[in-house]
DRENSE-196324 format. One record per residue (C-alpha): residue number from 1; residue in three letters; z, y, x. Coordinates in nm, 2 decimals. Each point is the difference from the previous one (the first is absolute). Layout:
# residues N
<NUM, 'ala', <Z, Y, X>>
...
# end
This chain:
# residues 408
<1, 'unk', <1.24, -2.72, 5.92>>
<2, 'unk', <0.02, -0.39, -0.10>>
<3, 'unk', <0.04, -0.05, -0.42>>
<4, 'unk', <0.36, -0.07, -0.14>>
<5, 'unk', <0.10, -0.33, -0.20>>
<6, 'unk', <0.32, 0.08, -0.13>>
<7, 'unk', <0.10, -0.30, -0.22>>
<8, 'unk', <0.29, -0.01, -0.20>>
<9, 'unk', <0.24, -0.32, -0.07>>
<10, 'unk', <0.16, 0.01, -0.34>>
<11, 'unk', <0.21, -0.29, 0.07>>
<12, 'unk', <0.19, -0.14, 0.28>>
<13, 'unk', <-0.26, -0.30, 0.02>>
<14, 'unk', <-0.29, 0.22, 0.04>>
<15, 'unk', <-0.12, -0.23, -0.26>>
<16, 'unk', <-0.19, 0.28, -0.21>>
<17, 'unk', <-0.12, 0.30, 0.22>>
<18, 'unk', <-0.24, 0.27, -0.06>>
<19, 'unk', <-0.14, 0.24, 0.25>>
<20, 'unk', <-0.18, 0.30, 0.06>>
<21, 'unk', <-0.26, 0.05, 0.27>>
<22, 'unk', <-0.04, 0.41, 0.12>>
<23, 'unk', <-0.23, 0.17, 0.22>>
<24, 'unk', <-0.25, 0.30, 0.02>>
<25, 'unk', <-0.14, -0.03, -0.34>>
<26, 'unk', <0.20, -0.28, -0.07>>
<27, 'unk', <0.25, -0.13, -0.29>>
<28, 'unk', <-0.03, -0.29, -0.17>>
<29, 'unk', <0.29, -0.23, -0.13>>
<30, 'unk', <-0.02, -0.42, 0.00>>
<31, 'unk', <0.23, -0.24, -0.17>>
<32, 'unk', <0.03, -0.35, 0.16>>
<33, 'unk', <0.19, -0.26, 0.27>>
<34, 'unk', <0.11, 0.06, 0.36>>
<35, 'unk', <-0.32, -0.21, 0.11>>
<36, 'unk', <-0.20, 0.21, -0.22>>
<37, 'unk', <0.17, 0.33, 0.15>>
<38, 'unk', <-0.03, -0.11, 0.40>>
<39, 'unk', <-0.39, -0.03, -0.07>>
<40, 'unk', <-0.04, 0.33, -0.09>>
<41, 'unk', <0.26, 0.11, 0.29>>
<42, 'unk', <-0.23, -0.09, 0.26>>
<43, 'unk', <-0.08, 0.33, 0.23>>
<44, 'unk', <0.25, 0.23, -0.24>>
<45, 'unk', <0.32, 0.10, 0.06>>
<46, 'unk', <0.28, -0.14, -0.19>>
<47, 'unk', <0.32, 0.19, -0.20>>
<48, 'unk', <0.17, -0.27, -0.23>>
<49, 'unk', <0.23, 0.16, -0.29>>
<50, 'unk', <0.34, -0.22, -0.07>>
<51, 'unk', <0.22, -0.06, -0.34>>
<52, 'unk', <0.27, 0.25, 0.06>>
<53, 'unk', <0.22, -0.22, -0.16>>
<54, 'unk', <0.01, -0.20, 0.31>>
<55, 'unk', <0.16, 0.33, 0.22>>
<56, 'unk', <0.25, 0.21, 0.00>>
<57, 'unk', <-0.08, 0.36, 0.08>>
<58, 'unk', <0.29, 0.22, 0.10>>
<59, 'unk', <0.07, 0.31, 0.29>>
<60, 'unk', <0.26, 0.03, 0.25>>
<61, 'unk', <0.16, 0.30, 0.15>>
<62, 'unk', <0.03, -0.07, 0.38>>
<63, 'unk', <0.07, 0.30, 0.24>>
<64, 'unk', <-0.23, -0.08, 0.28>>
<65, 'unk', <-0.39, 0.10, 0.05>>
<66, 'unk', <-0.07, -0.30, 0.25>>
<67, 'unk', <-0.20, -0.19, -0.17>>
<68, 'unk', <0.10, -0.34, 0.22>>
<69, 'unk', <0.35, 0.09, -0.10>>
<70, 'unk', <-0.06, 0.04, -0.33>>
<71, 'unk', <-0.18, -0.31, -0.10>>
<72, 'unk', <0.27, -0.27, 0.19>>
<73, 'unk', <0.29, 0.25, -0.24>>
<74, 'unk', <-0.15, -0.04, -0.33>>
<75, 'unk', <0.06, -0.40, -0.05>>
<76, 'unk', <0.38, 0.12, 0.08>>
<77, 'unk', <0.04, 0.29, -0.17>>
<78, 'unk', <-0.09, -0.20, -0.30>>
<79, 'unk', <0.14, -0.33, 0.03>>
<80, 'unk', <0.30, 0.10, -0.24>>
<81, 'unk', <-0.26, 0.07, -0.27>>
<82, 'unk', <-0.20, -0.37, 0.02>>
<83, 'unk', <0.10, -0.28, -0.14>>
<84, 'unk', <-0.21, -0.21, 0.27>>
<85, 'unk', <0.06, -0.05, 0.37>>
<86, 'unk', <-0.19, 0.30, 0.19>>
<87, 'unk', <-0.17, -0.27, 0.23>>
<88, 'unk', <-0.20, -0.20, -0.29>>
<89, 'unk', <-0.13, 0.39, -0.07>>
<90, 'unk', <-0.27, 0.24, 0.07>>
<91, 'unk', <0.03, 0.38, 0.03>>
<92, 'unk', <-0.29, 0.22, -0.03>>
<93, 'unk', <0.10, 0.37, 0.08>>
<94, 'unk', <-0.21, 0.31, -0.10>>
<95, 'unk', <0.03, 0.33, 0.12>>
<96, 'unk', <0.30, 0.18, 0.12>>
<97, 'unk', <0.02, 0.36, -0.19>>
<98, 'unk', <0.19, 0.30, 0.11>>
<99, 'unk', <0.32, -0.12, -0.20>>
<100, 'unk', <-0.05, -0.32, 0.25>>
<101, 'unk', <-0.04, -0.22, -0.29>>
<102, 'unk', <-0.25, -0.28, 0.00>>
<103, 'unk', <-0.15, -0.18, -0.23>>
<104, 'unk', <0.05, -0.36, 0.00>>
<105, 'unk', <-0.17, -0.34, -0.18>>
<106, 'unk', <0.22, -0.36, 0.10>>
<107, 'unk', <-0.18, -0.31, -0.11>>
<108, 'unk', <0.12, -0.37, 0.09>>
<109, 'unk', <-0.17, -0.13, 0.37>>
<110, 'unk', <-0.05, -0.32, -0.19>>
<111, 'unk', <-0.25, 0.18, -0.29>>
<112, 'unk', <-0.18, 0.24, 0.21>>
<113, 'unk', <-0.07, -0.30, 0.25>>
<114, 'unk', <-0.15, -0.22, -0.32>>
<115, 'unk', <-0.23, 0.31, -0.12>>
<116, 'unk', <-0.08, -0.03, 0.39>>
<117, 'unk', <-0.08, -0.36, 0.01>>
<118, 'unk', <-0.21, 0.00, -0.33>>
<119, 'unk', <-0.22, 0.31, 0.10>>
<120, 'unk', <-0.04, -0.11, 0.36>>
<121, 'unk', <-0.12, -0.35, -0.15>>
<122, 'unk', <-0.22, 0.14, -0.24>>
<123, 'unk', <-0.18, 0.16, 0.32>>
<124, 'unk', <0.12, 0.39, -0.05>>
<125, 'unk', <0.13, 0.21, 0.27>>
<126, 'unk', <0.26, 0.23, -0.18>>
<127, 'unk', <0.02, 0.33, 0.16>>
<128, 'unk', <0.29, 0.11, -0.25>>
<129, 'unk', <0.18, -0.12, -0.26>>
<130, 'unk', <0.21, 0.27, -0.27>>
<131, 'unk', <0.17, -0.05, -0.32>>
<132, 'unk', <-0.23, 0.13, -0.31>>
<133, 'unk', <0.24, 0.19, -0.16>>
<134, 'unk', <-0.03, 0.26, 0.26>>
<135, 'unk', <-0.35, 0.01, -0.04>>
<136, 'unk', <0.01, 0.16, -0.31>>
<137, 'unk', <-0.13, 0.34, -0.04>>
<138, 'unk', <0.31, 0.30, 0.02>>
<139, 'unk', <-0.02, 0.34, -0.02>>
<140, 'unk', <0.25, 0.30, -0.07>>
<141, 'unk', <0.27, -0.03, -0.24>>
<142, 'unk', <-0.13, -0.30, -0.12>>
<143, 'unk', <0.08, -0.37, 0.03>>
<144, 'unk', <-0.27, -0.28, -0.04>>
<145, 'unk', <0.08, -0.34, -0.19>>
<146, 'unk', <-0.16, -0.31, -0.04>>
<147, 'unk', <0.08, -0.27, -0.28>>
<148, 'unk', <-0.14, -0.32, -0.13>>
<149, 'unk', <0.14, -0.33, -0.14>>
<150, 'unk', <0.17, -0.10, 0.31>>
<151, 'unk', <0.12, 0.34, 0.23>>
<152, 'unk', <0.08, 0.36, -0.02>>
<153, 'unk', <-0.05, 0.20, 0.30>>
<154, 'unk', <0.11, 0.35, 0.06>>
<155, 'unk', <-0.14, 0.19, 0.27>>
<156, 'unk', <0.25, 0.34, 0.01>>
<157, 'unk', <-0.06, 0.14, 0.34>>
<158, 'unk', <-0.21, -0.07, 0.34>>
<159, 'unk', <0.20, -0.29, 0.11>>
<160, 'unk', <0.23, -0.04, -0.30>>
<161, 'unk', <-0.07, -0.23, -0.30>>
<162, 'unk', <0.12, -0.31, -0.17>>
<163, 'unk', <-0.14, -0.32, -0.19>>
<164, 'unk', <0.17, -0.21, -0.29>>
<165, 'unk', <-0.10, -0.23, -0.25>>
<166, 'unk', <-0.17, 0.11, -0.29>>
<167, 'unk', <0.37, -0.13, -0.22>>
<168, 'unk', <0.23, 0.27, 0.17>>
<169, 'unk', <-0.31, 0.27, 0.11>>
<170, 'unk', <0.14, 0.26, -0.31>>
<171, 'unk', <0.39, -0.04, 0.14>>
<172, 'unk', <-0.10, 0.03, 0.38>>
<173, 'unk', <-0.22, 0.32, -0.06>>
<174, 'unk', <0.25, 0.19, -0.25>>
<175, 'unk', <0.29, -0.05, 0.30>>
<176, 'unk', <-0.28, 0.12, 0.22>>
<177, 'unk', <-0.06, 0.34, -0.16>>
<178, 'unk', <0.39, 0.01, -0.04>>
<179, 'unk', <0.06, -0.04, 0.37>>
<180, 'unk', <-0.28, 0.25, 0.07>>
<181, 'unk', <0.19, 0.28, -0.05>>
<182, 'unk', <-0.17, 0.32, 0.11>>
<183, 'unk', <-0.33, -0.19, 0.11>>
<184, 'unk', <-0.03, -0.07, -0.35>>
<185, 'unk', <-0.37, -0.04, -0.06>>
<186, 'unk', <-0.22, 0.22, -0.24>>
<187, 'unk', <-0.26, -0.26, -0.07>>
<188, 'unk', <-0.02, -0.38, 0.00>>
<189, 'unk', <-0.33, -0.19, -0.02>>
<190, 'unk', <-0.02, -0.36, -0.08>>
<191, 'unk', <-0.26, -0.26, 0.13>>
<192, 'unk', <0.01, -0.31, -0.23>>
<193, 'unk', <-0.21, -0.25, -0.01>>
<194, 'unk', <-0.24, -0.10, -0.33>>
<195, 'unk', <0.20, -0.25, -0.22>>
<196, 'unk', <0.34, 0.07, 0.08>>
<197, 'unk', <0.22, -0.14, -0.24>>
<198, 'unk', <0.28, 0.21, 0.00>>
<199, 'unk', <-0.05, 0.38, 0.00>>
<200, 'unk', <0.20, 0.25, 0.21>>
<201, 'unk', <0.10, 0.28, -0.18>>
<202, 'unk', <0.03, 0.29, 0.22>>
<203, 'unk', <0.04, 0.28, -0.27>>
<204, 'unk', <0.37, -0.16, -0.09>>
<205, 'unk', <0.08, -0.07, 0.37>>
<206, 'unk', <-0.12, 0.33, 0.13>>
<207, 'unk', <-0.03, 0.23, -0.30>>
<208, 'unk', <0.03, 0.32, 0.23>>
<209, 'unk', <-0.30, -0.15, 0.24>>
<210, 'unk', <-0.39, 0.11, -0.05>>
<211, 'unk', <-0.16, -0.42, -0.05>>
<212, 'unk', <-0.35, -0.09, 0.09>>
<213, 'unk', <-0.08, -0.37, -0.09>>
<214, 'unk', <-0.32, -0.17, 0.21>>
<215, 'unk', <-0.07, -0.32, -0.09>>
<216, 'unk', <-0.14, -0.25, 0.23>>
<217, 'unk', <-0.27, -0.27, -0.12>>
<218, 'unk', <0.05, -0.25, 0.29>>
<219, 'unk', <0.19, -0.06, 0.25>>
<220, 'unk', <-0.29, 0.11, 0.27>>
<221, 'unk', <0.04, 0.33, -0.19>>
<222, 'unk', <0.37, 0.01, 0.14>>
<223, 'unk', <-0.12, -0.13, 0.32>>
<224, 'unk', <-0.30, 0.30, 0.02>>
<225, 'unk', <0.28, 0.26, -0.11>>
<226, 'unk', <0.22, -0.14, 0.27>>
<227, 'unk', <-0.26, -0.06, 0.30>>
<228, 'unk', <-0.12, 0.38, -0.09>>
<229, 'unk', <0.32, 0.15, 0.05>>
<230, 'unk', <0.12, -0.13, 0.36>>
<231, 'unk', <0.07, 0.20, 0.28>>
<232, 'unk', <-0.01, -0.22, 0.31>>
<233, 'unk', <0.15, 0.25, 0.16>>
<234, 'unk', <0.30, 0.05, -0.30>>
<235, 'unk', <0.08, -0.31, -0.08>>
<236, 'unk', <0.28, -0.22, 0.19>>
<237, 'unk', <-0.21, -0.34, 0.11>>
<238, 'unk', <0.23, -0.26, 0.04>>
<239, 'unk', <-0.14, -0.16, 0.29>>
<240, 'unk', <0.15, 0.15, 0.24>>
<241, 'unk', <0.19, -0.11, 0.32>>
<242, 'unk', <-0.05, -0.39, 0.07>>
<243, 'unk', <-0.24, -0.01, -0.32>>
<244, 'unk', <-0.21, 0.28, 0.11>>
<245, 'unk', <-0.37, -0.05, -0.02>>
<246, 'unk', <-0.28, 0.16, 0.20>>
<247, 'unk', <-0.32, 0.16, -0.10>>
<248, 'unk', <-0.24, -0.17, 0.15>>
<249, 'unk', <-0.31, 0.21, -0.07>>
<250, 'unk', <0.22, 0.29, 0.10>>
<251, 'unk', <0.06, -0.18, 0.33>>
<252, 'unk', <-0.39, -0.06, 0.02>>
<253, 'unk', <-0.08, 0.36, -0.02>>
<254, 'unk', <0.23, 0.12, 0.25>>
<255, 'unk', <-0.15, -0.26, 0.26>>
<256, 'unk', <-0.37, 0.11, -0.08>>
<257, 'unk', <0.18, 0.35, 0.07>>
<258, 'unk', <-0.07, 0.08, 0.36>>
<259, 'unk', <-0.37, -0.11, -0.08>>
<260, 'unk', <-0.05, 0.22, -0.28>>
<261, 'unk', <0.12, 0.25, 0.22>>
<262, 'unk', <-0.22, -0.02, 0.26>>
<263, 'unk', <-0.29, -0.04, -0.25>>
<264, 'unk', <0.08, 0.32, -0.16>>
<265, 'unk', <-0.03, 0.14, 0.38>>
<266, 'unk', <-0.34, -0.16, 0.01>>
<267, 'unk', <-0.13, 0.10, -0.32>>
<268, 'unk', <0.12, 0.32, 0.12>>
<269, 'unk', <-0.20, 0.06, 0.31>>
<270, 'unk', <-0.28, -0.16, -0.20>>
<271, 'unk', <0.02, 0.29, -0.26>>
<272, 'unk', <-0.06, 0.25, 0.31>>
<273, 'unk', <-0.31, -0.18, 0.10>>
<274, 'unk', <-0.12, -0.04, -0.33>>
<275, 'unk', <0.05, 0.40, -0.08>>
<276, 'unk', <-0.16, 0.10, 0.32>>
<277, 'unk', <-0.34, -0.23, -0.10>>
<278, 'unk', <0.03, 0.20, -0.41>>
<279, 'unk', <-0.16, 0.30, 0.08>>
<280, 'unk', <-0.33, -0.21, 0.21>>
<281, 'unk', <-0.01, -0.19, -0.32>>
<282, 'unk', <0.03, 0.24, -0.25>>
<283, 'unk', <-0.36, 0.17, 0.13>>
<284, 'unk', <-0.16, -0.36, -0.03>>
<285, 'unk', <0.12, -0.03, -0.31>>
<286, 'unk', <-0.12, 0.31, -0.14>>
<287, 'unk', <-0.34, -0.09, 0.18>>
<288, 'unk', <0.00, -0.37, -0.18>>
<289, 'unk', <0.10, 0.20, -0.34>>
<290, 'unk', <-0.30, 0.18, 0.00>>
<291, 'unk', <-0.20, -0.25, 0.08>>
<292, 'unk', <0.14, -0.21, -0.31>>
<293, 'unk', <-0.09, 0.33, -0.21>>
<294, 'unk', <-0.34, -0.02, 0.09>>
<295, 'unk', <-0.07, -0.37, -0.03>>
<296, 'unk', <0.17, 0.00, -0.35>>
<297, 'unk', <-0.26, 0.27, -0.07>>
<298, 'unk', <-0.28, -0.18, 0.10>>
<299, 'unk', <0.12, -0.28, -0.21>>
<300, 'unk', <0.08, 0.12, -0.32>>
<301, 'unk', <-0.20, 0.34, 0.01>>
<302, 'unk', <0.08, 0.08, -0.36>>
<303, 'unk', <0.35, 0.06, 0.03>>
<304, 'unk', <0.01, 0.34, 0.07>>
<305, 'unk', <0.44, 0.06, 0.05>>
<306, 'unk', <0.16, -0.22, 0.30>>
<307, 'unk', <0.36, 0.01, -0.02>>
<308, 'unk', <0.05, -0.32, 0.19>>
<309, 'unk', <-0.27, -0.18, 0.14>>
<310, 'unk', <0.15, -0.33, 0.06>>
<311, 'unk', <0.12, -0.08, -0.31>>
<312, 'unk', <-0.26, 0.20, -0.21>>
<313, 'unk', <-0.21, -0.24, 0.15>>
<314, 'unk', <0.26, -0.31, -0.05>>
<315, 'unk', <-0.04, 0.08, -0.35>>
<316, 'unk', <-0.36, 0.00, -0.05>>
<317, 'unk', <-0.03, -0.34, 0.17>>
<318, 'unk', <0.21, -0.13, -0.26>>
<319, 'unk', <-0.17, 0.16, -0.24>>
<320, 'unk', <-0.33, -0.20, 0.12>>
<321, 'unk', <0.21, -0.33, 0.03>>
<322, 'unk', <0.12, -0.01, -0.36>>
<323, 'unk', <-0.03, -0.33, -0.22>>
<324, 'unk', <0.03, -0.16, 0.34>>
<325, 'unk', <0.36, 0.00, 0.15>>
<326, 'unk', <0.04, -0.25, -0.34>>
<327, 'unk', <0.40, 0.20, -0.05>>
<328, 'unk', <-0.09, -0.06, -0.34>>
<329, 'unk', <-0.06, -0.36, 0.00>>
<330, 'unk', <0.22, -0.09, 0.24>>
<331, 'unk', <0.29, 0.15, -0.23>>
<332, 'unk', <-0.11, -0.23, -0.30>>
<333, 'unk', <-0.03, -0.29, 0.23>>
<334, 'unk', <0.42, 0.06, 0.05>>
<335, 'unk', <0.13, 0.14, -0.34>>
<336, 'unk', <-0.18, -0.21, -0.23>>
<337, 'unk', <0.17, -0.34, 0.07>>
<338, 'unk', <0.33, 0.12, 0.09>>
<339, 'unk', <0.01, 0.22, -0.31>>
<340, 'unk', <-0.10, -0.34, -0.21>>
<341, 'unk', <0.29, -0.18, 0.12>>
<342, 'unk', <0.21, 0.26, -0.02>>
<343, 'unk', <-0.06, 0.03, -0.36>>
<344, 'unk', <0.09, -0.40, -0.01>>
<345, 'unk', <0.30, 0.07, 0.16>>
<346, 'unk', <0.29, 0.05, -0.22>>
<347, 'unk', <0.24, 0.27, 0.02>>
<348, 'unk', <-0.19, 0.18, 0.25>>
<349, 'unk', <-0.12, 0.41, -0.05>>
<350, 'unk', <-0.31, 0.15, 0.27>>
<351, 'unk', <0.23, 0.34, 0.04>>
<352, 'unk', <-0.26, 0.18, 0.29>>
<353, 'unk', <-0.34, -0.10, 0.13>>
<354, 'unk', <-0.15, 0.18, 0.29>>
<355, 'unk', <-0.32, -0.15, 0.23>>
<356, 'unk', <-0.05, 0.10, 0.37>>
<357, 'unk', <-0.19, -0.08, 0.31>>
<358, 'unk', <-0.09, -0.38, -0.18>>
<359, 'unk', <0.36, -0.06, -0.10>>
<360, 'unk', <0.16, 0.00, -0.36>>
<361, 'unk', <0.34, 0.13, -0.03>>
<362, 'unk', <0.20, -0.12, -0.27>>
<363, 'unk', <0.32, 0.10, -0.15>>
<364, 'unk', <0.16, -0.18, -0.29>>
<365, 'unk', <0.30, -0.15, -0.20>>
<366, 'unk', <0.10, -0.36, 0.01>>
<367, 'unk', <0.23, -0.22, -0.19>>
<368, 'unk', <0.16, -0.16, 0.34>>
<369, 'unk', <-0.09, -0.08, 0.37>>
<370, 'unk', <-0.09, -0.33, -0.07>>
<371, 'unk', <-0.28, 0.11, -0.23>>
<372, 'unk', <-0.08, 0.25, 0.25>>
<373, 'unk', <-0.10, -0.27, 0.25>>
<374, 'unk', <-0.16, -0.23, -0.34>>
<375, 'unk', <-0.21, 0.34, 0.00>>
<376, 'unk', <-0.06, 0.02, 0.36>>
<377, 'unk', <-0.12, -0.38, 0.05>>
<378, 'unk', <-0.25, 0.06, -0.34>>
<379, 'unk', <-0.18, 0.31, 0.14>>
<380, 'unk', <-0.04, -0.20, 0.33>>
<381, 'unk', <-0.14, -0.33, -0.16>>
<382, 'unk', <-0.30, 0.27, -0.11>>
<383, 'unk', <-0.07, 0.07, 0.38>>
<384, 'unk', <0.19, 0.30, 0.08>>
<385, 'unk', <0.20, 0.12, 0.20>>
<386, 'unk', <0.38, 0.10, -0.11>>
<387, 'unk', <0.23, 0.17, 0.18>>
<388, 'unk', <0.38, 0.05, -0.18>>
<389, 'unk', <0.05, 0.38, 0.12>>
<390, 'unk', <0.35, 0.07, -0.16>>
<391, 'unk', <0.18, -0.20, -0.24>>
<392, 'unk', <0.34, 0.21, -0.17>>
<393, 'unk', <0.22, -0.21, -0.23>>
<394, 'unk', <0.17, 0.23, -0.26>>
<395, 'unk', <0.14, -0.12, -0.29>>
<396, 'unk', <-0.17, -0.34, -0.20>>
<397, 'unk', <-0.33, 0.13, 0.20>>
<398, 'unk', <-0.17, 0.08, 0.31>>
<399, 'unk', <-0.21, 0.31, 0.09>>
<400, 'unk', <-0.28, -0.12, 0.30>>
<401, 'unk', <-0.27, 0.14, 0.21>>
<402, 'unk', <-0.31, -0.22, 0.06>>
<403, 'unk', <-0.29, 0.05, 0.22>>
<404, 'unk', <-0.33, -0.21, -0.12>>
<405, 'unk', <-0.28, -0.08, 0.26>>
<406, 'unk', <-0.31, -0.18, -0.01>>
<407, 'unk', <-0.06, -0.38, 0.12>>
<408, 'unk', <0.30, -0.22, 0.19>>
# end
């Protein structure tokens, strides 16, 4: 299955995004610019997170299971409620639950459209777009906040939440656990982000609740927390309808479909043929085994205990080619120059070293990208070969893997 690149826009402009990039083995979290982002979306599938303080989430309570129906009611049912004329907005709509509620996020036509524009001129195919604040992690009886200089979001239940400026977060979540009534929540736990000004305090807003603080370092932090909670299949995407968007490697594999269909009725047969030719092969083999057996005898008569003869005698030949294959040198060749400008390089820390099959493999701490690449062009200027494996911003410094090869 292709990689996700789920990048997150903290402001309307998109002008400061981080994102995080997921797959099998997979999770690392960048900080940069749109043009920076659509490099790295290339060949990945792509979730982009929202300020929820550009939506309003709500539910309606419509008695109908059609979904058709349903979805040309809801602008109607809650015109009354809007301030804005239904046609300049859009209406996501979740699922319908057995009380025939459904979860709903409205967000103006004319700011979905420019988050649109920006990404699709930036080069990235959005498969989905959902506000953050219903990305944050929820579990039983607890509700899940996040607070920094500028926002407060509450997340309170699957589809429920709301987001307020950091001034008037206190007042909005006191009326919150007032309204909650019964669903009052035993625990709260608060995301804020490193060097927020003003603190929340939770034990005199919610003295009765169980409070867990967790603070986040970067804003990437918030992003990985984020990107590692979604459920695709959970969350409400608001491109739907006319702003829908298709999955285009999903559309590839269902076209390869009927091929890989009849190839699995080829490998099939094959696998017949193949077991009907095991048992003629299995005597040879025995035959050629013995014969191995012998020859490894004749060869190296004063081994008297042959467990197996192939790589017993693998072993021995290498044995007779040491001080030849040059591993050793071949190692210096690499480590000594790179490790003399490394220790030239300011603010920079060898963390692991590891030396395979002629390559050098190199992790270490660096002050900032753009010493990174300093580093990079320095090693190369000594004939080597450099190849930037990973490079993961956190913080004021950056964690990379490098891979070091003999001559350009």
């Amino acid at each position: 299955m292709a990689e996700l690149l789920i990048l997150h826009c903290h402001t309307p402009s998109c002008d400061q995004v981080t994102w995080l990039i997921k797959g099998p083995g997979v999770a690392e979290t960048f900080e940069g610019t749109l043009t920076e982002a659509a490099q790295e979306a290339k060949g990945r599938r792509v979730l982009v997170l929202i300020p929820s303080t550009e939506v309003l989430i709500t539910e309606v309570k419509i008695p109908t299971r059609n979904r058709q129906r349903l979805l040309q009611a809801i602008p109607f049912s809650l015109e009354n409620e809007l301030t804005e004329d239904i046609d300049q907005l859009h209406f996501a709509a979740g699922s319908i639950d057995s009380d025939n509620v459904t979860p709903v996020i409205i967000i103006a036509r004319q700011k979905l459209e420019s988050w649109l524009e920006k990404l699709d001129s930036a080069g990235i195919e959005t498969l989905a777009i959902y506000p953050d604040l219903l990305c944050l992690p929820l579990s039983n009886d607890s509700w899940s906040l996040y607070h920094d200089n500028h926002v407060l979001q509450l997340h309170s239940q699957a589809h429920k939440g709301f987001s307020v400026d950091s001034v008037n977060g206190a007042d909005f979540l006191k009326l919150a656990l007032q309204q909650a009534e019964e669903h009052t929540p035993k625990t709260l736990t608060l995301y804020q982000l490193k060097d927020t000004a003003s603190d929340l305090d939770l034990n005199t807003i919610a003295p009765n609740c169980e409070i867990t603080n967790v603070a986040l370092d970067s804003l990437a932090q918030l992003t990985a927390l984020l990107g590692n909670n979604i459920n695709e299949k959970q969350q409400i995407n608001l491109l739907q309808n006319e702003y829908q968007r298709v999955d285009k490697m999903t559309l590839q594999w269902k076209r390869w479909l009927p091929a890989a269909v009849l190839g699995l009725l080829f490998a099939g047969l094959s696998m017949i043929l193949t077991v009907q030719d095991y048992f003629h092969y299995e005597q040879q083999s025995a035959e050629l085994n013995t014969q191995i057996r012998k020859t490894f005898q004749q060869a190296f008569p004063k081994i008297k205990r042959i467990v197996d003869p192939k790589q017993q005698m693998e072993q021995q030949l290498k044995a007779l080619q040491v001080g030849q294959s040059g591993g050793f040198a071949q190692f210096t060749s690499l480590f000594v120059p790179t490790a003399r400008i490394i220790k030239k390089s300011p603010n920079t820390e060898l963390q692991n070293i590891s030396f395979r099959d002629g390559q050098l493999n190199l992790q270490l701490t660096i002050k900032e990208l753009q010493a990174l690449e300093a580093l990079k062009k320095s090693i190369e200027r000594e004939k080597l070969k450099v190849e930037i494996r990973s490079a993961n911003a956190s913080g004021k410094q950056v964690t990379s893997q490098i891979r070091i090869s003999g001559g350009q």
